[in-house]
C-alpha positions in Angstrom: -20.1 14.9 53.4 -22.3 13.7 50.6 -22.6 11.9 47.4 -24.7 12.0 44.6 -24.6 9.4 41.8 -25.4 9.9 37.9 -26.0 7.5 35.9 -27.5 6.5 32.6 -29.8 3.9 30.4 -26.5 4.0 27.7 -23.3 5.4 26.5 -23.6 9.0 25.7 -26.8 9.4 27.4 -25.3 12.5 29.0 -23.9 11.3 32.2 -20.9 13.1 31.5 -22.5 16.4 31.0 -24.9 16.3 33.7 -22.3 15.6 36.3 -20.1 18.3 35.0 -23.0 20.7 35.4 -24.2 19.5 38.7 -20.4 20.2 39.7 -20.2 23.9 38.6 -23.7 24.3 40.3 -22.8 23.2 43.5 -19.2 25.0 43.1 -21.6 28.4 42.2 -23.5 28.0 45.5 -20.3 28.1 47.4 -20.0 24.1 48.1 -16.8 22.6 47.8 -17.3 19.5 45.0 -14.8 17.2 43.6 -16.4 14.4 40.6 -15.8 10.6 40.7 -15.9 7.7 38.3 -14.3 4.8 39.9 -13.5 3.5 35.8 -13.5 5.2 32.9 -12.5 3.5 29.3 -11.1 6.1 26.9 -8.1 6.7 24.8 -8.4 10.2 25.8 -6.5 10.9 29.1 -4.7 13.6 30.7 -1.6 13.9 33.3 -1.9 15.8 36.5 0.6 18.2 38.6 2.0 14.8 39.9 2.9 13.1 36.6 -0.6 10.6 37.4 -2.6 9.5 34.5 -6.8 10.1 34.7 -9.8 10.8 31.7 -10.4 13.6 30.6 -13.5 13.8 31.6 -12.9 13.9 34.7 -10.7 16.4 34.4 -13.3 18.8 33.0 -15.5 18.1 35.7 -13.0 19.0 38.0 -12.4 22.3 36.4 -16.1 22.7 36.5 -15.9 22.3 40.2 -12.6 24.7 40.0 -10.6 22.4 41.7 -7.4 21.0 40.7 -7.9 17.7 38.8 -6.8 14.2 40.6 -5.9 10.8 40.3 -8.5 10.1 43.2 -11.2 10.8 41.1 -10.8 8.4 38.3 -8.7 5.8 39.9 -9.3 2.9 37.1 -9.0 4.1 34.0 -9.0 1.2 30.6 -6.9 2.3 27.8 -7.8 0.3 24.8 -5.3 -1.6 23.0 -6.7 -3.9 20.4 -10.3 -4.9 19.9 -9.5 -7.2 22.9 -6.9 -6.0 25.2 -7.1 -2.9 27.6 -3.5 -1.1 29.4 -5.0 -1.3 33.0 -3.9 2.4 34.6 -4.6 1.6 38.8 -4.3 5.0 40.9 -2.6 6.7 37.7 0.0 4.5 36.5 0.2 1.9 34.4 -0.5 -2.0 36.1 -0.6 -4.1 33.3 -2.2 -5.1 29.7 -5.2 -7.2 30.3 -8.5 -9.2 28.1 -11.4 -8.5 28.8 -11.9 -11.9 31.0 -8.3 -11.3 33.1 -10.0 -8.1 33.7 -13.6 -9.4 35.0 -11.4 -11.6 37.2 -9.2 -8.9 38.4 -12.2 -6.5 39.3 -12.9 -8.1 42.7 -9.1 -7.1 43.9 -10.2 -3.6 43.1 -13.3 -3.2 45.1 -12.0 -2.6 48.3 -9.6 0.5 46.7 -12.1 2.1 45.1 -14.6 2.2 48.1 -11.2 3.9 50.5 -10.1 5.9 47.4 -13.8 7.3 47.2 -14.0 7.9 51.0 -10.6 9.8 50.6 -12.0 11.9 48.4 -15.4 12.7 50.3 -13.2 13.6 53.5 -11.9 16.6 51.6 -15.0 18.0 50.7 -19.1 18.9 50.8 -20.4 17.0 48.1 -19.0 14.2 45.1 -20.7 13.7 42.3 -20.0 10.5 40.9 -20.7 9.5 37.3 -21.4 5.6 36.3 -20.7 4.1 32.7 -22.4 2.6 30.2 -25.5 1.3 31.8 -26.5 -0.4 35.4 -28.8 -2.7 33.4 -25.9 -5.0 31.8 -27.5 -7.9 33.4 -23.8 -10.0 32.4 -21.8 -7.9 34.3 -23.3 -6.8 37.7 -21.7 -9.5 39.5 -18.8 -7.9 39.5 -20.0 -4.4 38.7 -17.9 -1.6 40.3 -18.8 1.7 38.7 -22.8 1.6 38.6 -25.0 0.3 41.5 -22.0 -1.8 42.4 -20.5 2.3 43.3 -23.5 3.1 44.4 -23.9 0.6 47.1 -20.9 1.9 47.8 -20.7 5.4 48.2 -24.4 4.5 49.9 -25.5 7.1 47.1 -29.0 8.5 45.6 -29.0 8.0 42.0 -30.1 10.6 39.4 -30.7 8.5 36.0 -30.3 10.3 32.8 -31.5 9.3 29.2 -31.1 10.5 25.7 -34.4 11.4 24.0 -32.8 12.6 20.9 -31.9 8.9 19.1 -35.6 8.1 20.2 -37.2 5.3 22.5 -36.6 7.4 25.5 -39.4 5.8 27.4 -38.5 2.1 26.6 -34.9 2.9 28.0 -36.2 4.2 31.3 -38.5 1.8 31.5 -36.5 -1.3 30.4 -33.5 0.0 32.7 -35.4 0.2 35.8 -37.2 -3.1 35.3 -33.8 -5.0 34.7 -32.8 -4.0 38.6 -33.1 -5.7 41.3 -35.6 -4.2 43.8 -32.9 -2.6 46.2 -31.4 -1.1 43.2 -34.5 0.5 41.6 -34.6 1.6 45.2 -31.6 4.1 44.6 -33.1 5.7 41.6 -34.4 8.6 43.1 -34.9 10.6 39.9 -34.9 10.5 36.6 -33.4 13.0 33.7 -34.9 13.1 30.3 -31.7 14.6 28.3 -31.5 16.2 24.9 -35.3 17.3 24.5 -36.1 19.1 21.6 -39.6 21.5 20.9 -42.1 21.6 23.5 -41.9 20.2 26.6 -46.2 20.2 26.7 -46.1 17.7 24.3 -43.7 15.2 26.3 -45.6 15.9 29.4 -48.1 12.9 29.0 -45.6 10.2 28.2 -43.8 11.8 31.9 -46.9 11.3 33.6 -47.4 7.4 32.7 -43.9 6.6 33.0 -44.0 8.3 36.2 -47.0 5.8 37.2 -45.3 2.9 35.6 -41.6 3.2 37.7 -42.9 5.2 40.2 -39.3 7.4 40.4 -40.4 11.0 39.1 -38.7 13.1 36.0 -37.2 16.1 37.6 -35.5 17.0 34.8 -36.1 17.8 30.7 -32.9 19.2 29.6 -32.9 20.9 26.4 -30.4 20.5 23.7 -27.9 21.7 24.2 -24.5 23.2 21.7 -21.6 23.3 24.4 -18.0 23.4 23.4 -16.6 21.1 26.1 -14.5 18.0 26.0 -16.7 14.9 24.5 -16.3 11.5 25.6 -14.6 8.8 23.0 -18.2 7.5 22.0 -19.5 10.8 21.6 -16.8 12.3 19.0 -18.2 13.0 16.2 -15.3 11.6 13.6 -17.3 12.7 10.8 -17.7 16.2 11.5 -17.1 19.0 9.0 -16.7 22.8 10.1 -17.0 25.3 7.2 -14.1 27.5 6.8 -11.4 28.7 5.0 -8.3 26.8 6.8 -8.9 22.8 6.3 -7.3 20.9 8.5 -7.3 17.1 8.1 -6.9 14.7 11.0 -5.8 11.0 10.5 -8.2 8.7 11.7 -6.0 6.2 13.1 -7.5 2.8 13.8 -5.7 3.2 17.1 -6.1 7.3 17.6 -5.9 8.5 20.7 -6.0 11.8 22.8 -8.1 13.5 19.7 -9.2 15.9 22.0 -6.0 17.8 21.0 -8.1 18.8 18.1 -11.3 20.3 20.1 -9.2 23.7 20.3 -10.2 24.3 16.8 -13.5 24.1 17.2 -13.5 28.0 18.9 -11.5 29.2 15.4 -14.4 30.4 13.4 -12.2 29.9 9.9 -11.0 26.5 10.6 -12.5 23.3 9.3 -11.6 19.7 11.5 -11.7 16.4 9.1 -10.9 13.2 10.0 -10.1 11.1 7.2 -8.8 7.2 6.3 -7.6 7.5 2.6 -4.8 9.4 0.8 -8.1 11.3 -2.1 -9.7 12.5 1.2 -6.5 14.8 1.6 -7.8 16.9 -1.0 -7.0 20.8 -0.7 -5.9 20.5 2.7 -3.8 23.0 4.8 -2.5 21.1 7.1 -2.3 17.4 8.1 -1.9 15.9 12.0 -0.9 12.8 12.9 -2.3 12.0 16.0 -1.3 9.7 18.9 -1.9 6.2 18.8 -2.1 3.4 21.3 0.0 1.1 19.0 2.3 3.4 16.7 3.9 0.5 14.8 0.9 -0.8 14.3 -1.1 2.0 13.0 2.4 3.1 10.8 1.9 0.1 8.8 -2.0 0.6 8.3 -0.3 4.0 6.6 1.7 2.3 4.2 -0.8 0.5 3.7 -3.7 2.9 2.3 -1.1 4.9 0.5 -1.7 7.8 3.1 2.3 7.9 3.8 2.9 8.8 0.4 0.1 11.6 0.4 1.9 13.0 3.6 5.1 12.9 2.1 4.0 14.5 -1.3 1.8 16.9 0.8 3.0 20.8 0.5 1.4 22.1 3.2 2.0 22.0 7.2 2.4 18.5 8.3 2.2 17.8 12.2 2.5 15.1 14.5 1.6 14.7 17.8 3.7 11.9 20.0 2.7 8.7 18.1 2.4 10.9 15.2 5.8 13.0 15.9 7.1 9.2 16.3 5.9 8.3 12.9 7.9 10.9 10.7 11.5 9.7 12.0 13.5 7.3 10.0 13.0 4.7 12.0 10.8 2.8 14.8 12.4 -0.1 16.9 10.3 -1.9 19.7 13.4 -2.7 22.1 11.2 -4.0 24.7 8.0 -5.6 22.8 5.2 -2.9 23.7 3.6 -2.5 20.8 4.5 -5.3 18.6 7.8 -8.1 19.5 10.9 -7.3 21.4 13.3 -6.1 19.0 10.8 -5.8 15.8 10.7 -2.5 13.9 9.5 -0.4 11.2 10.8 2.3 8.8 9.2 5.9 9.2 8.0 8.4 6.9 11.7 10.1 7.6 10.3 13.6 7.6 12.8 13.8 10.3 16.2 12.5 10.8 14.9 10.9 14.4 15.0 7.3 15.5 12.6 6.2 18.2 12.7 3.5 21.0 10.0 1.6 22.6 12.0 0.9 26.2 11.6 1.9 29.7 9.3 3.4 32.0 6.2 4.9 30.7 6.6 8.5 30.7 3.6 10.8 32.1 4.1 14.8 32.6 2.4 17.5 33.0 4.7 20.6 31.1 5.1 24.2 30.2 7.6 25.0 28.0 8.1 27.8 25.5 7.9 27.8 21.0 9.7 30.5 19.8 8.8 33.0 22.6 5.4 31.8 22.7 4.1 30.1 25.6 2.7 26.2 25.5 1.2 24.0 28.1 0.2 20.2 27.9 1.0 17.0 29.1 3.3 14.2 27.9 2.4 10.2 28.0 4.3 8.1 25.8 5.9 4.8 25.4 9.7 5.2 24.3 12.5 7.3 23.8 13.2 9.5 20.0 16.9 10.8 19.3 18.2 12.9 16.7 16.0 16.0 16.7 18.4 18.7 15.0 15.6 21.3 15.6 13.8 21.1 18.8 9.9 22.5 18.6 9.5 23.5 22.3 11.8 24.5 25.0 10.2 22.9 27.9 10.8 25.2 31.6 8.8 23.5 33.9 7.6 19.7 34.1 4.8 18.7 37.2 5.5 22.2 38.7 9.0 21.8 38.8 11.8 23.4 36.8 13.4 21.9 34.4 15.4 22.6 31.1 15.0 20.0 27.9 14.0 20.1 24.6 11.2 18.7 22.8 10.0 17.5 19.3 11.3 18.6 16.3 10.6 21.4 13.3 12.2 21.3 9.8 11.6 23.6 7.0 8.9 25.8 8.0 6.0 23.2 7.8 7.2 20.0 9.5 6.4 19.9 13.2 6.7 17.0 15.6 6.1 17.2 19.2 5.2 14.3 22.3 3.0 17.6 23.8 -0.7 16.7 24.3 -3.0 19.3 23.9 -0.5 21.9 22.6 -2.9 23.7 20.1 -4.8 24.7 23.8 -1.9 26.8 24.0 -3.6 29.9 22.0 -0.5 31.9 21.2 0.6 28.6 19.5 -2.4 28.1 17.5 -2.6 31.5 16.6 0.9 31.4 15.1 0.4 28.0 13.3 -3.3 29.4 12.3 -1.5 32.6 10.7 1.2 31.0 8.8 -1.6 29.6 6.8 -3.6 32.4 6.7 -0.6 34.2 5.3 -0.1 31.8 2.6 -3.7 32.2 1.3 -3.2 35.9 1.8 -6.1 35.6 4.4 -6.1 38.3 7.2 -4.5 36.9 10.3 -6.7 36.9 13.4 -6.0 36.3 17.0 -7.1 32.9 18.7 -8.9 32.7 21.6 -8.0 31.8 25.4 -9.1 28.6 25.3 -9.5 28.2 29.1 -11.3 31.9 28.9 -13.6 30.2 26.4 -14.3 26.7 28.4 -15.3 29.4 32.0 -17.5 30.6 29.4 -19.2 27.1 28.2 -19.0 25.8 31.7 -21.2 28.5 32.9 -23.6 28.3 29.8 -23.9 24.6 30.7 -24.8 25.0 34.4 -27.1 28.0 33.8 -29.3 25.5 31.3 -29.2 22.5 33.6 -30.3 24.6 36.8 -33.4 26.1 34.7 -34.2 23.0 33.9 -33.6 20.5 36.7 -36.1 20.6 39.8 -32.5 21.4 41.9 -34.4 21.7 45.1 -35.0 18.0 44.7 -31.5 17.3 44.6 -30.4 19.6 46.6 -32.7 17.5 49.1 -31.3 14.1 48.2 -28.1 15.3 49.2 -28.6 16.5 52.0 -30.9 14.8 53.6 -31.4 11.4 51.2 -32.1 8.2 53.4 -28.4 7.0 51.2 -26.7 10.5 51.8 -25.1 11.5 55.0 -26.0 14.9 54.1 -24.6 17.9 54.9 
């Protein structure tokens, strides 16, 4: 058993993409590989077979190493709150709200978990790859660091660093990142990856050479730009984006959004336009409007009223659709029983789309589903605060929930164009999207078209990705750190 470590000189360097690919590589050369990022902060997450909550990204990289995704491999995972606060998830489930100072304080208690969770983990297999966050060079916080050189130490891992040459200064990153290290640290970086390289690599070549001489770690990788369809992290989304195509669909940009990879689906629907906007004239000629899930629903129902966007969506005449926080919002009525989101017993009138009343009480619920719209399968995952009551017309008729059979129903649809569901991730369900696609391409008197397998589709990108890594990585240097690295046990 063996571990590998990426990490990077920022956020959205590409730590998340490398690891993924070096995953499917080794998983392609018949190694069994599982990924690992002891924390992850992200409001995008995702509920395995066992009803545990972990991020996304991890997920992908588990499906890049065609293994089922785990709790094990993201066992701290920071679900902002406010600009402040953070819901602490500890092995999958929720712990407790916490600042960022109770946080720093509580690290230490979470040190020795991670280390046995990690060593867990590396039983079961040949190889981890384990991804760090931000940067190792936050000089504040290595004291108490637990998911860069802190993990490192810990996994007694080689470290790959990776850095973003596309926003420029490529060279001052490496450079200043490695000098900010202590000595046994820099020690660790056994290689460095220059990510996102556009034109000729001829031209770089000089500027690798010095820096080579300067940190004395070599560049054994220049990885080209690259236009993958996978899962981006939260500081990677592009909020702004704009496909061209004949179906708009407009996303609302909550202040408190969460799980917007929901939306990614679209991206593989050639005639569909994704917008996220923050104001009732951005509506425009829209097809259809989502309401997406939130982190505090009250919360981000009043920011709404307040921009006028719950009249647009009232007055809107095309599909409106909300997704848990979203399907939340278009009841009558939201009461906070048990003071989640806002104080015990405070509540807040909906946009009454529906005839549903939700409360904020009891466990946190976290599923993983398959269930059934009319006749059409849909998969996904539940994780919501609260209970809602009143749905006349349930949505989805769910059969099986963590791999085990079951019989409720879910969400709500009302008049042809009002749809509410808690289901994360149901427009991955391509017989679903397909329908919703084609009852706006039938009001338009567009041709209807068939969507995409969506898990078909990410084999496909998955592949793409590794194929451009490997041809550009020197892989028989880290094929040698992992096996035989003075840090690795090898193999």
């Amino acid at each position: 058993m063996a571990g590998i470590m990426i990490q990077g000189t920022a956020s959205s360097a590409g730590k998340s993409l490398m690891t993924t690919a070096l995953c499917r590589i080794f998983a392609n050369d018949g190694w069994c590989v599982y990924p690992f990022k002891s924390q992850n902060m992200s409001l995008n997450s995702y509920v395995t077979m066992e009803g545990l909550e972990m991020g996304r990204a991890q997920v992908l990289q588990a499906q890049a190493a065609r293994v089922e995704p785990s709790a094990l491999m993201n066992p701290i995972l920071l679900k902002p709150t406010s600009d402040r606060k953070s819901q602490v998830i500890v092995n999958g489930k929720p712990y407790q709200n916490m600042d960022a100072v109770e946080y720093f304080q509580f690290k230490a208690r979470l040190k020795e978990m991670i280390r046995e969770t990690y060593r867990r983990l590396e039983e079961k297999c040949d190889v981890v790859v384990i991804e760090g966050a931000g940067s190792p060079a936050e000089i504040n916080l290595k004291s108490a660091d637990i998911v860069n050189m802190g993990m490192a130490e810990m996994a007694d891992a080689p470290v790959l660093l990776v850095a973003d040459i596309d926003k420029g200064g490529v060279f001052a990153s490496i450079y200043g990142t490695v000098m900010l290290l202590e000595p046994q640290e820099r020690d660790r970086i056994k290689g460095v990856i220059i990510n996102k390289f556009r034109g000729d690599k001829s031209i770089l070549q000089s500027g690798i050479d010095m820096l080579e001489d300067l940190i004395k770690i070599p560049v054994v990788g220049v990885i080209p730009y690259m236009n993958v369809h996978l899962d981006e992290e939260d500081g990677a989304t592009e909020f702004n984006r704009k496909t061209q195509g004949d179906i708009d669909i407009c996303v609302i940009k909550l202040p408190r959004i969460s799980n917007f990879t929901d939306f990614d689906a679209f991206k593989f629907d050639d005639d569909v336009a994704v917008r996220y906007i923050t104001s009732l004239e951005e509506i425009g000629n829209a097809d259809m409007i989502v309401i997406p899930g939130s982190k505090n629903t009250i919360e981000d129902l009043r920011w709404l009223k307040r921009t006028g966007l719950d009249k647009g969506i009232k007055d809107f005449e095309g599909i409106v659709f909300g997704i848990c926080g979203g399907y939340q919002m278009l009841g009558r009525k939201m009461i906070d029983v048990e003071g989640w989101e806002v104080s015990k017993g405070e509540w807040e009138t909906g946009l009454a789309l529906f005839d549903t009343v939700t409360e904020l009480k009891g466990d946190k619920v976290t599923a993983n589903i398959e269930g059934e719209v009319l006749g059409r399968k849909v998969y996904g995952y539940e994780i919501h605060c609260g209970k809602t009551y009143g749905n006349l017309n349930p949505l989805v008729k769910v059969t099986l929930k963590e791999n085990r059979e079951t019989a409720y129903k879910d969400g709500e649809m009302k008049a042809g164009r009002y749809f509410g569901t808690y289901i994360h991730g149901i427009f991955d369900s391509n017989a679903f999207r397909e329908y919703i696609l084609n009852k706006i391409r039938k009001q338009k008197s567009l041709a209807e078209r068939s969507s995409v397998d969506l898990r078909i589709k990410r084999e496909e990108e998955l592949e793409k990705l590794a194929a451009t890594v490997r041809d550009n990585m020197d892989m028989a240097f880290v094929y040698g750190l992992v096996r035989g690295s003075e840090f690795g046990s090898g193999r």
